[in-house]
ZAKOL-22848 format. One record per residue: residue in one letter; x negated, y, z of N, C-alpha, C, CB in turn. Coordinates in nm, 2 decimals. Each point is the difference from the previous one (the first is absolute). Glycine has a CB too. Layout:
% ZAKOL-22848
[node "A", [X, Y, Z], [X, Y, Z], [X, Y, Z], [X, Y, Z]]
...
This chain:
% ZAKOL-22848
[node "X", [-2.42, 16.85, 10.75], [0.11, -0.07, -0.07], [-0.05, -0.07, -0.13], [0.16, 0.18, 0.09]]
[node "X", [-0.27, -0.08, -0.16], [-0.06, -0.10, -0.10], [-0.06, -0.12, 0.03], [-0.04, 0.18, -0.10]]
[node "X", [0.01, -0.15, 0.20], [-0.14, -0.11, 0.04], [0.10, -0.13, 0.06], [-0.25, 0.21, 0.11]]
[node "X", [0.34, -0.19, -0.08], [0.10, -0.11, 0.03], [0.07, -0.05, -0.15], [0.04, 0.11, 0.26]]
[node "X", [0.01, -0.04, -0.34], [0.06, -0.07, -0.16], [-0.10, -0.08, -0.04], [0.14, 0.19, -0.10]]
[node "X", [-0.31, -0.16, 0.13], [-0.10, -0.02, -0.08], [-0.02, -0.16, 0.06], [-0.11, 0.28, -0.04]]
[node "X", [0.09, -0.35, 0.18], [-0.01, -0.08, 0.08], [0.14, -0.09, -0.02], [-0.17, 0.16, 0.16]]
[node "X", [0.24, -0.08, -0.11], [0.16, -0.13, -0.06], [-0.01, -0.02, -0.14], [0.20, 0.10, 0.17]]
[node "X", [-0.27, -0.03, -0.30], [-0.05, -0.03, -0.15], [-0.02, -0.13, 0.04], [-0.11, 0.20, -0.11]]
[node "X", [-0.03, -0.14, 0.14], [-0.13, -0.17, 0.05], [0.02, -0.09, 0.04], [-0.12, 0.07, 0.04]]
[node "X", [0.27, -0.04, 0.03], [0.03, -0.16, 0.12], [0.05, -0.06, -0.07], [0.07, 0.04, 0.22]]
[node "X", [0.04, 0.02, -0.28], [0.09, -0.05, -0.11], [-0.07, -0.06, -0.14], [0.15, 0.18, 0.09]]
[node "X", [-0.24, -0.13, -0.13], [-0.11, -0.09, -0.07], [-0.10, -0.06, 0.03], [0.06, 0.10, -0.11]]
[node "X", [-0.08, -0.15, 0.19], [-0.08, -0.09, 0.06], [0.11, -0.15, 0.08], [-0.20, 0.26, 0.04]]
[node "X", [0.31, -0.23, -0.07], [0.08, -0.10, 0.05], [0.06, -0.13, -0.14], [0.09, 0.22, 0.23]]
[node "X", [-0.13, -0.11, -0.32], [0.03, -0.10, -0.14], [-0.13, -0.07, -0.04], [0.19, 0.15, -0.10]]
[node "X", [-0.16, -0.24, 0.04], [-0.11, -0.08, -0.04], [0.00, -0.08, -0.15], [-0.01, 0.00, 0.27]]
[node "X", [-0.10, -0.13, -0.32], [0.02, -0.01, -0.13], [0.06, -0.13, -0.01], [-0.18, 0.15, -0.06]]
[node "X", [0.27, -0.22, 0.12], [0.05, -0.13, 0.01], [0.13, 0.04, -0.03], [-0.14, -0.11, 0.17]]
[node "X", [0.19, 0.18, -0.25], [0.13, 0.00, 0.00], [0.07, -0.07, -0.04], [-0.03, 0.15, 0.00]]
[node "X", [-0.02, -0.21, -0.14], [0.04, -0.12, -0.06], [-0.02, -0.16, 0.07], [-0.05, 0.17, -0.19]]
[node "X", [-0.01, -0.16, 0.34], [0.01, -0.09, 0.00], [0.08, -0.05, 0.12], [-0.18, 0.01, -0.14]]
[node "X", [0.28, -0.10, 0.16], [0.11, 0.01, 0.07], [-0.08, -0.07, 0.15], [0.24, -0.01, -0.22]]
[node "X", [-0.27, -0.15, 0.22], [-0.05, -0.03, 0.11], [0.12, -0.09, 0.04], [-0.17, 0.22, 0.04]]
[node "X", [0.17, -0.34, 0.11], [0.11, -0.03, 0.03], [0.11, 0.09, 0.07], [-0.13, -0.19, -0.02]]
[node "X", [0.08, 0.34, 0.07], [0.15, 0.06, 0.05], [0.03, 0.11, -0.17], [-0.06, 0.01, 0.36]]
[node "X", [0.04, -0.06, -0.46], [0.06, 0.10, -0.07], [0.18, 0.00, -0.05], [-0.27, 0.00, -0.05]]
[node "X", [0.30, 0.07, -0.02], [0.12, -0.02, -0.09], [0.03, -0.15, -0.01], [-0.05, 0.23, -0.14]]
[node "X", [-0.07, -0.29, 0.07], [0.02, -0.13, -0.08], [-0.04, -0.09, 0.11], [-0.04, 0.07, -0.24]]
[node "X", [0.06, -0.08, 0.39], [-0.02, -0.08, 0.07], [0.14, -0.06, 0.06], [-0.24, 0.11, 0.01]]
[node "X", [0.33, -0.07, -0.05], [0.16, -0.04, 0.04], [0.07, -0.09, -0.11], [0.03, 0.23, 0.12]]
[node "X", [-0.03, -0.32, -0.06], [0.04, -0.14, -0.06], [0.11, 0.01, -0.17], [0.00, -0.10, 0.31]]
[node "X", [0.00, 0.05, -0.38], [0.11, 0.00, -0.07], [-0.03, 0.16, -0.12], [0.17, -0.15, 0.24]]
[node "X", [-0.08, 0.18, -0.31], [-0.04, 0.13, -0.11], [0.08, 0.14, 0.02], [-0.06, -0.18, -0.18]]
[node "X", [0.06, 0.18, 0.35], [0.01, 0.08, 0.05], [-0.09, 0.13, -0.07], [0.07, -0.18, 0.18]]
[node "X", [-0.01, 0.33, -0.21], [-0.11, 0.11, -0.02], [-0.06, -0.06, -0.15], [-0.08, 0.07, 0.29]]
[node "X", [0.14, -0.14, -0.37], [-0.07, -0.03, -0.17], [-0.14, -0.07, 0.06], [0.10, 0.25, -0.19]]
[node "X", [-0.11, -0.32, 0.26], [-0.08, -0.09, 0.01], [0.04, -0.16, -0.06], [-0.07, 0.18, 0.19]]
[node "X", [-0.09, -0.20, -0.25], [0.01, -0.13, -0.05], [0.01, -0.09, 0.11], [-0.11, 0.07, -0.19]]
[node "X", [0.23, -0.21, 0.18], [0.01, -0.08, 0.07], [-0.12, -0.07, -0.04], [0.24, 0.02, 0.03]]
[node "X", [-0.27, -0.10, 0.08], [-0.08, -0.15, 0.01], [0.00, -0.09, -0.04], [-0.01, 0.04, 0.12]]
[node "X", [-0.10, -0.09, -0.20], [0.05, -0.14, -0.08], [0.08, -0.14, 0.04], [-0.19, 0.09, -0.07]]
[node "X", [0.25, -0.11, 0.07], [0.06, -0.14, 0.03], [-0.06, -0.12, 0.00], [0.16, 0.11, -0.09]]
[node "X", [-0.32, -0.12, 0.13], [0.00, -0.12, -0.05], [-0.15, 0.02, 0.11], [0.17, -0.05, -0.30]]
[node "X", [-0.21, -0.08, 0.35], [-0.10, -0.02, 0.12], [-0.08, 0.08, 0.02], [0.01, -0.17, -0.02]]
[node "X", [-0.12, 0.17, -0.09], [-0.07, 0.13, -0.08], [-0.01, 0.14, 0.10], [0.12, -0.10, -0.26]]
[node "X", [0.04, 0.17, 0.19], [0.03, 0.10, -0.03], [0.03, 0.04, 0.20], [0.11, -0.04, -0.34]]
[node "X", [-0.06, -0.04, 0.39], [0.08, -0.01, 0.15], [-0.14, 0.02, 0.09], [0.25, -0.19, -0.06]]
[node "X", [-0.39, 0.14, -0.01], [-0.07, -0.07, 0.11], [-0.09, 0.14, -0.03], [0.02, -0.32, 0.02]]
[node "X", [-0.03, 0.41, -0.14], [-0.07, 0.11, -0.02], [0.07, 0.11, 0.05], [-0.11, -0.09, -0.19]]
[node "X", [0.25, 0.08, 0.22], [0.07, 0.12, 0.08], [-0.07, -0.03, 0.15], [0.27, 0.03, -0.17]]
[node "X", [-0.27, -0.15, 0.23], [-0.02, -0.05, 0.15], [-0.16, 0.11, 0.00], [0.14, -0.33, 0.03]]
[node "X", [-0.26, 0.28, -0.16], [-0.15, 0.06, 0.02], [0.03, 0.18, 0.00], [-0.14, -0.23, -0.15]]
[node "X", [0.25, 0.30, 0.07], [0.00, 0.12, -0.05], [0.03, 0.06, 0.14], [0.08, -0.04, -0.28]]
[node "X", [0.02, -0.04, 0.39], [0.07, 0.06, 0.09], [-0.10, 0.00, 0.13], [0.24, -0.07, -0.12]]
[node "X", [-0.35, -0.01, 0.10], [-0.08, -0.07, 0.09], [0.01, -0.06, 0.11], [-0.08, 0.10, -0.09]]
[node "X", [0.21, -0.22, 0.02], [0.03, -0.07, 0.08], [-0.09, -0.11, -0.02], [0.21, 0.08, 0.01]]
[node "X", [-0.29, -0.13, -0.12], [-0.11, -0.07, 0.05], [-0.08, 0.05, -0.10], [0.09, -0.20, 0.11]]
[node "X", [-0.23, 0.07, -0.09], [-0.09, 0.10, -0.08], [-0.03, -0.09, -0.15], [-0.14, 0.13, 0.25]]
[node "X", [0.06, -0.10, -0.31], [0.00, -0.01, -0.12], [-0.07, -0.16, 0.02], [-0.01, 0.30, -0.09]]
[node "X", [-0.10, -0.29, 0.16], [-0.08, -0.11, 0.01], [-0.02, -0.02, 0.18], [-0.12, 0.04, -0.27]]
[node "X", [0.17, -0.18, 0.29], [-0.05, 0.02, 0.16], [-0.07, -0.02, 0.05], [0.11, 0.00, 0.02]]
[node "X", [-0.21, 0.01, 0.09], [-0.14, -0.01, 0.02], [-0.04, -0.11, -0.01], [0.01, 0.14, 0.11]]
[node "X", [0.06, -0.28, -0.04], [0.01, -0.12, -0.03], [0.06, -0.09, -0.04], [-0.08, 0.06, 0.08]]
[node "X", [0.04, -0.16, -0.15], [0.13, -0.10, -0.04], [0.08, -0.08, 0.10], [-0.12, -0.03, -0.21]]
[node "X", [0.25, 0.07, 0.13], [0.16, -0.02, 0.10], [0.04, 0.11, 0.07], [-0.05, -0.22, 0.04]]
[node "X", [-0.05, 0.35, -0.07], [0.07, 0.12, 0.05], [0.15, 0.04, -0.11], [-0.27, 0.10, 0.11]]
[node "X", [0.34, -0.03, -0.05], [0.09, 0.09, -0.05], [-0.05, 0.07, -0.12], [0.10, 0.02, 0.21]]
[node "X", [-0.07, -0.07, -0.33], [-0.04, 0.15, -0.12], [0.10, -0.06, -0.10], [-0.30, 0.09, 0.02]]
[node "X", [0.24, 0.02, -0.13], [0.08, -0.01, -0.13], [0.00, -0.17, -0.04], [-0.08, 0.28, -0.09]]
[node "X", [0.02, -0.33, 0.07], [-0.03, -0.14, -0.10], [0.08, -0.12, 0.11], [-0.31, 0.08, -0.14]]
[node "X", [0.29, -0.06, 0.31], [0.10, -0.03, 0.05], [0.11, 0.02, 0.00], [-0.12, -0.01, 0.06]]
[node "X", [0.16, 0.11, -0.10], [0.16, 0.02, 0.01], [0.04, 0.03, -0.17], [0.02, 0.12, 0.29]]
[node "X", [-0.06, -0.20, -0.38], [0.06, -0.03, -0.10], [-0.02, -0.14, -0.01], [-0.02, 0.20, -0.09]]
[node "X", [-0.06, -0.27, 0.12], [0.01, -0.16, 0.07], [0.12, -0.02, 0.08], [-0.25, -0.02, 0.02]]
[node "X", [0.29, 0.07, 0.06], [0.09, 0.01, 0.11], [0.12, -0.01, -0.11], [-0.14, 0.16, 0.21]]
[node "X", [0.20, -0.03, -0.27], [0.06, 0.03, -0.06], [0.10, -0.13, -0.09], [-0.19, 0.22, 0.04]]
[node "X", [0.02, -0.24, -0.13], [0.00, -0.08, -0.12], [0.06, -0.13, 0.06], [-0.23, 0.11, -0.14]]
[node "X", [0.19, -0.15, 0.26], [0.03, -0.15, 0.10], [0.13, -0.01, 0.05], [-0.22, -0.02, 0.08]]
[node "X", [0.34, 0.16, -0.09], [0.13, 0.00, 0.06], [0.10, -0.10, -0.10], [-0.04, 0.27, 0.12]]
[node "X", [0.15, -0.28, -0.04], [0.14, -0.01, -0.15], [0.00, 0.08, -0.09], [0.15, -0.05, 0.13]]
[node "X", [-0.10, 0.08, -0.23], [0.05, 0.09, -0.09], [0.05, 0.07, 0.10], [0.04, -0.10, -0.21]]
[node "X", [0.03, 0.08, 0.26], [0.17, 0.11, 0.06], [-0.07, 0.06, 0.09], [0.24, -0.14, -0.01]]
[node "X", [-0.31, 0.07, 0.10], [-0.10, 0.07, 0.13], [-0.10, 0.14, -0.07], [-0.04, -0.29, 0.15]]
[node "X", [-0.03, 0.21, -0.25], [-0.11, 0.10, 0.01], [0.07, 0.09, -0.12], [-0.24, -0.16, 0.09]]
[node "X", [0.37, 0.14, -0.15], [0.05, 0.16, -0.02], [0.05, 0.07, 0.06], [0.02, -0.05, -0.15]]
[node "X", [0.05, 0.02, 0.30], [0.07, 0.09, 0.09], [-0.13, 0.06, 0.10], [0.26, -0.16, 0.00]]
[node "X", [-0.38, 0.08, 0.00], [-0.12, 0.05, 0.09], [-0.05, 0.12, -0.12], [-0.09, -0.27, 0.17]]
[node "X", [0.06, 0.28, -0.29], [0.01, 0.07, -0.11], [0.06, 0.12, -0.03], [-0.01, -0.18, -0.02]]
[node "X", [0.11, 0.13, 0.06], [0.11, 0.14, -0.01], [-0.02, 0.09, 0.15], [0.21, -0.16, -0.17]]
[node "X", [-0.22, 0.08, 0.29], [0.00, 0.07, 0.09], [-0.14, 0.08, -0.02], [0.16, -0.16, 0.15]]
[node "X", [-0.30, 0.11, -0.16], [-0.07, 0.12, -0.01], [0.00, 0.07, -0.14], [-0.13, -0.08, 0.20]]
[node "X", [0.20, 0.07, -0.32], [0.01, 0.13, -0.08], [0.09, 0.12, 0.09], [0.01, -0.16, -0.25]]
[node "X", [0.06, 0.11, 0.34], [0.17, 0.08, 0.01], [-0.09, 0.10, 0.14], [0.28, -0.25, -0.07]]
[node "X", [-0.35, 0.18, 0.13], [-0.06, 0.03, 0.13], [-0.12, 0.11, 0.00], [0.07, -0.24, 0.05]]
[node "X", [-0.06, 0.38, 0.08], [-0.13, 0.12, -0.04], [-0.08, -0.09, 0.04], [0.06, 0.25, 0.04]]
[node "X", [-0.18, -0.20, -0.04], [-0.13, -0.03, 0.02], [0.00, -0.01, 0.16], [-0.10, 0.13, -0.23]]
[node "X", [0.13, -0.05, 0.32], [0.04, -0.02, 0.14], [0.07, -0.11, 0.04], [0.00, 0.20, 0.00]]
[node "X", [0.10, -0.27, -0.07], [0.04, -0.11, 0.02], [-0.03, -0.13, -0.04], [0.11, 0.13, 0.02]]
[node "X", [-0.22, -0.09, -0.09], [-0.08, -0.13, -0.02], [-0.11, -0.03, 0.09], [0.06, 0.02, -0.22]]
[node "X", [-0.11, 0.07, 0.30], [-0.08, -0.02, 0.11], [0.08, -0.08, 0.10], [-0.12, 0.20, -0.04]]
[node "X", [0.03, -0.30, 0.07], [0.04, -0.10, 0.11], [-0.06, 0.03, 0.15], [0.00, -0.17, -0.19]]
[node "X", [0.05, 0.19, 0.30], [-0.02, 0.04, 0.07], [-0.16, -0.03, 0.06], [0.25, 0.00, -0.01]]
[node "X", [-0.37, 0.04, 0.00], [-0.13, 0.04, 0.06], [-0.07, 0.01, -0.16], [0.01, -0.14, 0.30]]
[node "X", [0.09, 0.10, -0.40], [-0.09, -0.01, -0.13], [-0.06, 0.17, -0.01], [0.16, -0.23, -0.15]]
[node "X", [-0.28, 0.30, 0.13], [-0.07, -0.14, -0.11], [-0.10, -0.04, 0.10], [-0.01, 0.08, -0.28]]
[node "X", [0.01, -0.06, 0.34], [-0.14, -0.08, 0.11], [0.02, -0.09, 0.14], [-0.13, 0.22, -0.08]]
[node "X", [0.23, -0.34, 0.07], [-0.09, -0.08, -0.14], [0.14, -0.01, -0.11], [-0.23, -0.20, 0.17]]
[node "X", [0.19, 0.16, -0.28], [0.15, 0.02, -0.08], [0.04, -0.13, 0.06], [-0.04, 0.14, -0.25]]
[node "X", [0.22, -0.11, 0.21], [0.10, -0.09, 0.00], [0.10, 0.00, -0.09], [-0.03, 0.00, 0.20]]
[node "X", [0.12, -0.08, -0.19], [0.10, -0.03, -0.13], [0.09, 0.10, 0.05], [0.00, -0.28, -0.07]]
[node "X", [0.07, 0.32, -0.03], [0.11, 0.12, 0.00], [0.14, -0.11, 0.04], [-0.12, 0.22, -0.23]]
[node "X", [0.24, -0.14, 0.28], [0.11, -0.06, 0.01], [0.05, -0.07, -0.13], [0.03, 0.15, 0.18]]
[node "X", [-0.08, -0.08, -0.30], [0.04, -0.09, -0.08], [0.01, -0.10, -0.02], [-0.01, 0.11, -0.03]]
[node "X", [-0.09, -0.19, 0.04], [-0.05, -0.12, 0.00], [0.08, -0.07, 0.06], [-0.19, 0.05, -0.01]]
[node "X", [0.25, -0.01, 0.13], [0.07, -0.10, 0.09], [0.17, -0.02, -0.09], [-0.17, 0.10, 0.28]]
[node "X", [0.20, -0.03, -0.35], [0.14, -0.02, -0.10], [-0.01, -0.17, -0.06], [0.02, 0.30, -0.10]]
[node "X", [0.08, -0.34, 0.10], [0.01, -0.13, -0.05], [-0.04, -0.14, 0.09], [-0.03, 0.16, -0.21]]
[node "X", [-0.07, -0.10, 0.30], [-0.05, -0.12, 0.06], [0.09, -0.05, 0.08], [-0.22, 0.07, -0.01]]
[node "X", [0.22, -0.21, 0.02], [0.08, -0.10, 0.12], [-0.11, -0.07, 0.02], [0.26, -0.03, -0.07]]
């Protein structure tokens, strides 16, 4: 009986670990909006296109130029209407991290649905 409390101890600590503080894209703070006292997303190209890298919907830098990354999609961003690129904006603050994956992203990445708001 000891030798069993002693082993379910060990499992049970060996299943925690030292990342606690750090959430990752499935954590608490990966659900759109300030849901759970989370900070919302900045409003502004910037801020939209570092939630897309945080969620890894794309990457930071992309292997080659005219890939999908950050500096693209604040170009992108920066090149809409006003009205477009604050409803594309708002959709990924409001949006988890799961819904900003585009279907086969990330390999190879693609534009999230957001993108497609506003366009005619």
């Amino acid at each position: 009986m000891r030798c069993t409390l002693v082993l379910l101890a060990a499992l049970a600590a060996g299943a925690c670990d030292d990342t606690e503080d750090v959430d990752g894209a499935r954590g608490s703070c990966a659900s759109g909006g300030t849901l759970a006292g989370c900070a919302d997303s900045a409003r502004t190209a910037e801020g939209a296109c570092w939630r897309l890298v945080e969620c890894g919907s794309y990457p930071l830098d992309g292997a080659e130029d005219g890939d999908l990354d950050w500096g693209r999609c604040v170009g992108e961003l920066e090149s809409m209407s006003t009205e477009r690129a604050t409803i594309v904006m708002a959709c990924i603050a409001s949006s988890t991290c799961d819904e900003l994956l585009a279907p086969g992203s990330p390999h190879p990445y693609a534009r999230p649905a957001c993108f497609d708001y506003g366009d005619r």
